[in-house]
N, C-alpha and C positions, 0 to 999 in steps of 0.2 A: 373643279378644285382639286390641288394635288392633295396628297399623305405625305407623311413620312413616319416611318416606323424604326422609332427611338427606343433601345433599351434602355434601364437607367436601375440603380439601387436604390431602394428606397429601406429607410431602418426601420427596424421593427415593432417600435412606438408611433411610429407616423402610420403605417400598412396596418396596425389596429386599429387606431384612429378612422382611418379609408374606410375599414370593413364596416365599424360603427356607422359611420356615416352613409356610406350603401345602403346598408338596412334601412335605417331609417327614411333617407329621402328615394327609396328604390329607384333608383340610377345606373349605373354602368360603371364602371369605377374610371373608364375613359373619359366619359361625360365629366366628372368629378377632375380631374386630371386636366381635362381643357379648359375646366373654368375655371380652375386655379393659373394654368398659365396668363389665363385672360389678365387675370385682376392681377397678379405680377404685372405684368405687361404696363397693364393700366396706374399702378402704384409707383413705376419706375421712372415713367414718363410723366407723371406729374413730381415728382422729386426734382428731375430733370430741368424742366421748365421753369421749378419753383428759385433751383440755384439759376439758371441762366440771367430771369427778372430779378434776381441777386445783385448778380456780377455785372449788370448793366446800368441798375440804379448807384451802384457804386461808384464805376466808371465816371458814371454824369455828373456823380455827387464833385467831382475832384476833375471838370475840364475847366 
């Protein structure tokens, strides 16, 4: 499996947040970092999907 090694900003209410949540769940803050991407990921594409069965019940509503 590839990497890719992404900089990025993160502000500084969010990065104490991180750090809380390190501690507590002792993680990685990378670990933490990928499964936030996940559940974006995961959150996006069901939005996704939810407007597509939108825009297609609609379509049908009106042939």
């Amino acid at each position: 499996m590839r990497t890719h090694n992404y900089l990025c900003r993160i502000n500084d209410d969010q990065w104490i947040d991180l750090m809380k949540i390190k501690s507590l769940d002792k993680r990685s803050f990378n670990s933490l970092i990928q499964e936030g991407c996940r559940l974006v990921v995961q959150e996006k594409l069901g939005i996704m999907s939810k407007q597509r069965k939108q825009r297609n019940s609609l379509k049908n509503m009106f042939l």
